[in-house]
N, C-alpha and C positions, 0 to 999 in steps of 0.2 A: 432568635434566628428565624427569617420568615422562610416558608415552602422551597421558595426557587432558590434560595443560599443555600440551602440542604440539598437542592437537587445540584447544584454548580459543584459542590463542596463534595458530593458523592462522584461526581464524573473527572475532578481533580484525585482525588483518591487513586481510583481506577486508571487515570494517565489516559484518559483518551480527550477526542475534542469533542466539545460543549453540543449536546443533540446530535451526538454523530447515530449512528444507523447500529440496530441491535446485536448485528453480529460482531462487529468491530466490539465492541461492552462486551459480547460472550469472550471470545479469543483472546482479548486483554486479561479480565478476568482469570481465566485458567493459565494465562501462561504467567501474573503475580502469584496467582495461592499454591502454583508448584515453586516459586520461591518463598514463600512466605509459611506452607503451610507447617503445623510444629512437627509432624510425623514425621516430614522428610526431615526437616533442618536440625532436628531434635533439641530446638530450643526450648524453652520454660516460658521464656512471655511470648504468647503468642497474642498479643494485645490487636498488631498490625494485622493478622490475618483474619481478627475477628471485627476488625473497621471495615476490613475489605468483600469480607463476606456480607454485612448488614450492608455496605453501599451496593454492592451488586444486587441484593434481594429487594434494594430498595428501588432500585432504577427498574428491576426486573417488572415487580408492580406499575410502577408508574410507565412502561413501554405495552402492558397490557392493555391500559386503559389511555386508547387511541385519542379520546376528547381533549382527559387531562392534559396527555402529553403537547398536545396541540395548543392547547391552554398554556401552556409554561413555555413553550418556546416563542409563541409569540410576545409573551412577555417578556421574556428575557432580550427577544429583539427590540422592543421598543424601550427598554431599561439602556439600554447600548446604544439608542438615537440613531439606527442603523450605517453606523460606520464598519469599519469593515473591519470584517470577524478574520481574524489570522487562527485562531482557537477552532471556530466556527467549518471553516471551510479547509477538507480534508485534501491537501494536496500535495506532492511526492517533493522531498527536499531537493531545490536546485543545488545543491553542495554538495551531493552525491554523482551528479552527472560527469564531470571529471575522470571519479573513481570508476565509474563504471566503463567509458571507454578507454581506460589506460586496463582497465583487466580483461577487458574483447577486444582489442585492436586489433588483434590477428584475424580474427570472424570480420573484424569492418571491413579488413583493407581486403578480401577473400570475394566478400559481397560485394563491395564498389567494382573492383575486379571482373568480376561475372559480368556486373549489371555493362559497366566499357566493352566486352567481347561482345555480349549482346548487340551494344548498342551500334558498334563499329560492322560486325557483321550486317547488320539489316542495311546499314548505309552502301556496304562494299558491292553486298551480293543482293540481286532482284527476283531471286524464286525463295520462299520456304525452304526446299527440300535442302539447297545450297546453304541456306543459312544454319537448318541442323547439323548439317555432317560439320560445318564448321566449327561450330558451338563443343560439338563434340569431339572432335578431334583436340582441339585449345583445352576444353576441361580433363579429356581423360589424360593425356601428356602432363598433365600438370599434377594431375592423381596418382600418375606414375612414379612422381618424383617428390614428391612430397603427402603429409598428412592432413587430412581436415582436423 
């Protein structure tokens, strides 16, 4: 097994993405070896937390030594013929977007709300001073009768 299989094969371990950034490899790390470590779990093979502990110590090295590390990931990118890294590039799941506005729907529809009082009052009324009292009177009535 050549350097960069061991480096790939360390950061598969760990569950994060390929040359992702040292904090992301800290935080991973600690929140596996609170599952894995034998103290908590009070298992007997603790074989898996002692993979996990030499791949962290080992990425650890290799993220100190800035050249190396720069070394091995351009390698790894031209090993890959620069198509596109799905592993590579850390980006937030579109499958969660859904979940998330059916659990603040209430906050969305609160905001948009706002944002139409806002926007209807500057259209109706021509002074500032008119447009707050507005603003406020619409929000506090509203504060009256229900909760944020």
């Amino acid at each position: 097994m050549n350097e960069l299989q061991k480096i790939l094969k360390s950061f598969d371990i760990l569950g994060v993405p390929y040359f992702s950034d040292y904090t992301t490899i800290k935080t991973s790390f600690r929140k596996k070896i609170k599952e894995l470590h034998p103290d908590i779990i009070k298992a007997k093979d603790d074989e898996e937390a002692k993979k996990l502990i030499s791949s962290y110590k080992f990425l650890q090295s290799l993220y100190n030594n800035k050249d190396l590390l720069e070394h091995y990931r351009n390698q790894f990118l031209e090993t890959q013929n620069l198509k596109t890294q799905k592993r590579f590039i850390n980006l937030p799941s579109l499958k969660r977007i859904p979940a998330l506005i059916k659990k603040h729907y209430k906050l969305i529809i609160k905001i948009t709300a706002l944002t139409a009082i806002i926007i209807i009052s500057t259209i109706i009324f021509d002074n500032l001073i008119n447009i707050t009292l507005f603003i406020m009177v619409v929000v506090g009535g509203y504060f009256a009768f229900t909760r944020l």
